[in-house]
C-alpha positions in Angstrom: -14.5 -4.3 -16.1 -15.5 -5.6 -12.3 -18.7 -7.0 -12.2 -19.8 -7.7 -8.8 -23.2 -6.9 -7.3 -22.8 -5.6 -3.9 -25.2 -6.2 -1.0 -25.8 -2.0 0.1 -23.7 -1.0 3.7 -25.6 -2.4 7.0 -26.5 0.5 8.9 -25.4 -1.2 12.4 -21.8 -0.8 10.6 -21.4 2.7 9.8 -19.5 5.6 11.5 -21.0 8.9 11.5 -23.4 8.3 8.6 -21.2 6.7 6.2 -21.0 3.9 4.5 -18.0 1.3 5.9 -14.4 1.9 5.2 -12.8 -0.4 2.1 -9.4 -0.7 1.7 -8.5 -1.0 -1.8 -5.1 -3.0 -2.2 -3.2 -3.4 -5.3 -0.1 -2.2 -7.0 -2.2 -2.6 -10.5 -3.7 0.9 -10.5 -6.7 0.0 -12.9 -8.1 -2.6 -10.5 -7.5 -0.4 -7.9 -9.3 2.2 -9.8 -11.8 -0.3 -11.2 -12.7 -1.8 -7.6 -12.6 1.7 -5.3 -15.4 2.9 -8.4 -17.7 -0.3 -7.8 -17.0 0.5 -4.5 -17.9 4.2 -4.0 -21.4 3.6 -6.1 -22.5 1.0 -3.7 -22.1 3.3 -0.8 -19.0 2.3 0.6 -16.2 4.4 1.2 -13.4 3.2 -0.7 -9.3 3.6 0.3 -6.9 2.6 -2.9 -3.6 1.9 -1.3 -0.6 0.6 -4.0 1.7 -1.2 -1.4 1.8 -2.9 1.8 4.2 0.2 3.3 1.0 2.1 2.4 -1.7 -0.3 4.3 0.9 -0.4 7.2 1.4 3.5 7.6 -2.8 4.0 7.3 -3.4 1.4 9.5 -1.6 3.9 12.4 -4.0 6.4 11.2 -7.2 4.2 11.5 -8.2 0.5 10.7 -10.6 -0.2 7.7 -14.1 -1.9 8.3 -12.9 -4.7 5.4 -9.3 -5.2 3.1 -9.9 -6.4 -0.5 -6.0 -7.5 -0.9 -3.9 -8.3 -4.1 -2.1 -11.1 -3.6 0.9 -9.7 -5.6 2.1 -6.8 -4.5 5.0 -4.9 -5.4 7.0 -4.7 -1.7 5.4 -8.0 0.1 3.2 -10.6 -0.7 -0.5 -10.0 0.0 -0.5 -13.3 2.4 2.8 -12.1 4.1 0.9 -9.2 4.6 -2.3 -10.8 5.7 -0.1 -12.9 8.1 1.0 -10.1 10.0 0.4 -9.7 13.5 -2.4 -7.4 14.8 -0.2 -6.2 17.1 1.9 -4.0 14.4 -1.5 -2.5 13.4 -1.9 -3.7 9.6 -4.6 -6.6 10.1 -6.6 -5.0 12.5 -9.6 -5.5 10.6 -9.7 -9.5 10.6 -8.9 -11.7 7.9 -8.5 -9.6 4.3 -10.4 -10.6 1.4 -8.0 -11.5 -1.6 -7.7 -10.0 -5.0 -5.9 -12.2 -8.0 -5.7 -11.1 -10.8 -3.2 -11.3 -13.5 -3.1 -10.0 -17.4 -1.8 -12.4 -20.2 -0.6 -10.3 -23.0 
């Protein structure tokens, strides 16, 4: 389990009432899961997105407040990703923070 104490969502960030918009990046589904939970309780409102086809095609629909980014993903690199123009739409939101993580078995 995550354990990562979360400051709460500054109100000169929200839209509409609600708390900032995470984006949740990582082809391993339980941190996705894991991270978008922590997430959610703090206030925040949590996108999990598996790919970076995904974080590409949502970032047409809108840009996140903040990207927590595996840096192993399944179709690109996370820091191919990150290094991205902001033209194309999919770093809109500044630098990503980066996930790693890997399992031993």
């Amino acid at each position: 389990m995550i354990n990562l104490a979360l400051p709460a969502p500054l109100s000169t960030f929200t839209r509409s009432g609600q708390g900032e918009t995470v984006w949740v990046v990582s082809s391993e589904a339980h941190q996705v899961h894991q991270l978008s939970e922590l997430l959610e309780d703090a206030g925040y409102g949590a996108v999990p997105l598996a790919s970076a086809a995904a974080v590409i095609a949502q970032a047409a629909i809108a840009p996140p407040d903040l990207v927590v980014l595996d840096t192993a993903l399944s179709d690109l690199s996370g820091f191919e990703l990150a290094r991205r123009p902001e033209g194309d739409g999919a770093n809109q939101s500044g630098a990503p923070d980066f996930l790693g993580a890997s399992e031993s078995p």
